[in-house]
Structures are given as structure tokens and as C-alpha cells.
C-alpha positions as a Markdown table, in Angstrom:
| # | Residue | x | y | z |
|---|---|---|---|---|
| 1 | Unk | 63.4 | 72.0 | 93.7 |
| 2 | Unk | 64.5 | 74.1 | 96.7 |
| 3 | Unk | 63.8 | 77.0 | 94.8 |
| 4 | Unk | 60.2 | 76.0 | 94.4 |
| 5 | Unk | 59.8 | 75.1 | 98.4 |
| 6 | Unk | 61.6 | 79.1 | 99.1 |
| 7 | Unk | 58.5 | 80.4 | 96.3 |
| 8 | Unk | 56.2 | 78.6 | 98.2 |
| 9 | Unk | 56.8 | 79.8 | 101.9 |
| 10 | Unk | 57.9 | 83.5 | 100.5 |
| 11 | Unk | 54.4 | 83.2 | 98.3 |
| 12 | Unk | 52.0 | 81.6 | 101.5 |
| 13 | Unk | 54.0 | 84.7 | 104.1 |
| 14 | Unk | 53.1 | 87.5 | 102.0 |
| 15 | Unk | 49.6 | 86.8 | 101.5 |
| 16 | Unk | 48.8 | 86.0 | 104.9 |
| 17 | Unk | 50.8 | 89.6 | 105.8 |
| 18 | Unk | 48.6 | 91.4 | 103.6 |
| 19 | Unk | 45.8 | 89.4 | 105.2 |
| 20 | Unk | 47.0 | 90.5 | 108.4 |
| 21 | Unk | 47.4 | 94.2 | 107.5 |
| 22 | Unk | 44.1 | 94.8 | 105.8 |
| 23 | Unk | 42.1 | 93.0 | 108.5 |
| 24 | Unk | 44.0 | 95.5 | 111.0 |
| 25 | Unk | 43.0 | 98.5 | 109.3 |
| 26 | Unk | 39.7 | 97.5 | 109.4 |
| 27 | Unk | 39.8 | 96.9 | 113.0 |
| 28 | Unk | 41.7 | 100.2 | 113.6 |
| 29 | Unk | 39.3 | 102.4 | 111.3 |
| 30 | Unk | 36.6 | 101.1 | 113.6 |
| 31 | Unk | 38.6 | 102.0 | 116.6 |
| 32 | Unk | 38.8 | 105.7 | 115.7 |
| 33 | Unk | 36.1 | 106.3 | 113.3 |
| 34 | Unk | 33.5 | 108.6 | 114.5 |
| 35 | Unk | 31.0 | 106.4 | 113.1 |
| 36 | Unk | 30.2 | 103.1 | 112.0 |
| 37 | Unk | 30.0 | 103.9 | 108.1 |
| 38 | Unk | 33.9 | 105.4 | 108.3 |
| 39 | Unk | 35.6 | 102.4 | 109.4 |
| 40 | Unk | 36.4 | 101.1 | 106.5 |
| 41 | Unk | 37.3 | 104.5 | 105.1 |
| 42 | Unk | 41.1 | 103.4 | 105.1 |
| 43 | Unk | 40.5 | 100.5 | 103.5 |
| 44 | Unk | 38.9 | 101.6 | 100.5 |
| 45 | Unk | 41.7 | 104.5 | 100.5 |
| 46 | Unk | 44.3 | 101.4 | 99.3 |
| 47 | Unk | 43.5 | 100.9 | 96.2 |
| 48 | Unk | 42.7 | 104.1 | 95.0 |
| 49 | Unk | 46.5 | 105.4 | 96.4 |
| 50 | Unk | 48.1 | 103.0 | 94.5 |
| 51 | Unk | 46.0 | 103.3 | 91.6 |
| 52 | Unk | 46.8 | 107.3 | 91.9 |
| 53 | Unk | 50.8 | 106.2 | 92.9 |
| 54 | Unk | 51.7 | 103.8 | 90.0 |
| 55 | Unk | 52.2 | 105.9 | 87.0 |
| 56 | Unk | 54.3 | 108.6 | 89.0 |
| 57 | Unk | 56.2 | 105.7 | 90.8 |
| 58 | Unk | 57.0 | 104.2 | 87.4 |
| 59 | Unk | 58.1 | 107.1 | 85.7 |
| 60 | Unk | 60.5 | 108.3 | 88.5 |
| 61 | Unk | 61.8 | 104.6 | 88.7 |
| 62 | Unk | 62.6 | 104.7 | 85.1 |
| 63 | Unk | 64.3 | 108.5 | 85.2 |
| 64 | Unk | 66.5 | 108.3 | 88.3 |
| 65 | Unk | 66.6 | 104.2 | 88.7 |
| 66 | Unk | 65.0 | 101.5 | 90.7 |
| 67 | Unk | 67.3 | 102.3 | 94.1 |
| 68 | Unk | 66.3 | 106.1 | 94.2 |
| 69 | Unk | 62.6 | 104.4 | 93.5 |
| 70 | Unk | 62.7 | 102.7 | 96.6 |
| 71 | Unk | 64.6 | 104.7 | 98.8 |
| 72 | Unk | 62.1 | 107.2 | 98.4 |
| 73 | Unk | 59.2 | 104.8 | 98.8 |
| 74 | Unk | 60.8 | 103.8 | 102.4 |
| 75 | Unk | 61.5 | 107.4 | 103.4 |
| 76 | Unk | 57.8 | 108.3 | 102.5 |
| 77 | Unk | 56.6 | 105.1 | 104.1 |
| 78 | Unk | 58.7 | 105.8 | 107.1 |
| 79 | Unk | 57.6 | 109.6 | 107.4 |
| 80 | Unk | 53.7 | 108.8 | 107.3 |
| 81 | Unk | 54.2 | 106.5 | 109.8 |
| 82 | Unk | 54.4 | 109.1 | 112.6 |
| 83 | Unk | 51.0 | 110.8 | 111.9 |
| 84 | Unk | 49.4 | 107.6 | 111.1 |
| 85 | Unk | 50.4 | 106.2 | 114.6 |
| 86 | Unk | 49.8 | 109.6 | 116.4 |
| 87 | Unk | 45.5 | 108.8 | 116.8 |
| 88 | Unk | 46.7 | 105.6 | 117.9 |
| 89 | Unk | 47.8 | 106.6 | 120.6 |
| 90 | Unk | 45.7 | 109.7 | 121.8 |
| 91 | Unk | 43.0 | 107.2 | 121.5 |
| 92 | Unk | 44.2 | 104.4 | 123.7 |
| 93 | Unk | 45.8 | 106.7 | 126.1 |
| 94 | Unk | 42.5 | 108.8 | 126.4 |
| 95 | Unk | 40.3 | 105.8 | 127.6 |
């Protein structure tokens, strides 16, 4: 039963995380976008980088294992952070 109760709260976290993040990006694309019709530029983007991502992800997981999989995932995750962040940050500083 305790298992169960651990599903639960993991289950209710990571929805209202992705909640979280895709209601930021919205937000954000608005921020920066030059226009109105951009802002949710990012958003669409999602699924059509993980629809581009899965098959290559898959293959590579199933060649070199699920670790190497990953660890690549969070190095690539980590190294688009930086010029993700960077308009960010021109933008608030600039007004």
C-alpha cells in the first residue's frame, strides 16, 4: 500500500512540473518574442523535438546502453541550457 501512496505523490509532482514548465515557456516566448504570433513558438517546438529525438534516442540506448543514453541526454540538456538562458538575461538586464 505504501507503494501505491509513493506512485501517487511521484505521479501528482510530475504532472504539475510539466504544468509548471510549459506554462513558463509560454510566458517566456511572450517575453522575448518580437511579436505576439511567436510566443508560443517554443511551445509548439516540444513535441516536434521529441517526435524528431525518439527513434535516434532509442537506437543509441539500445547500441551503447541505457547509462550512455542518459548521460548524453543530461550533457545535451545541460549544454543547451547556456544559450537558452543567455536572451534571458540580455532581456531583463536591458530594461
Amino acid at each position: 500500500m505504501r507503494q501505491v501512496g509513493l506512485l501517487f505523490i511521484c505521479e501528482a509532482l510530475t504532472r504539475t512540473s510539466s504544468m509548471m514548465v510549459l506554462m513558463s515557456l509560454a510566458l517566456t516566448g511572450k517575453w522575448l518574442a518580437p511579436g505576439p504570433s511567436l510566443a508560443t513558438l517554443p511551445l509548439a517546438l516540444v513535441p516536434v523535438a521529441m517526435t524528431v529525438t525518439t527513434i535516434p534516442a532509442a537506437q543509441l540506448m539500445r547500441r551503447y546502453g541505457r547509462r550512455v543514453g542518459f548521460q548524453l541526454a543530461a550533457l545535451l540538456g545541460n549544454a543547451g541550457r547556456r544559450p537558452a538562458s543567455s536572451p534571458c538575461g540580455r532581456a531583463s538586464s536591458s530594461s
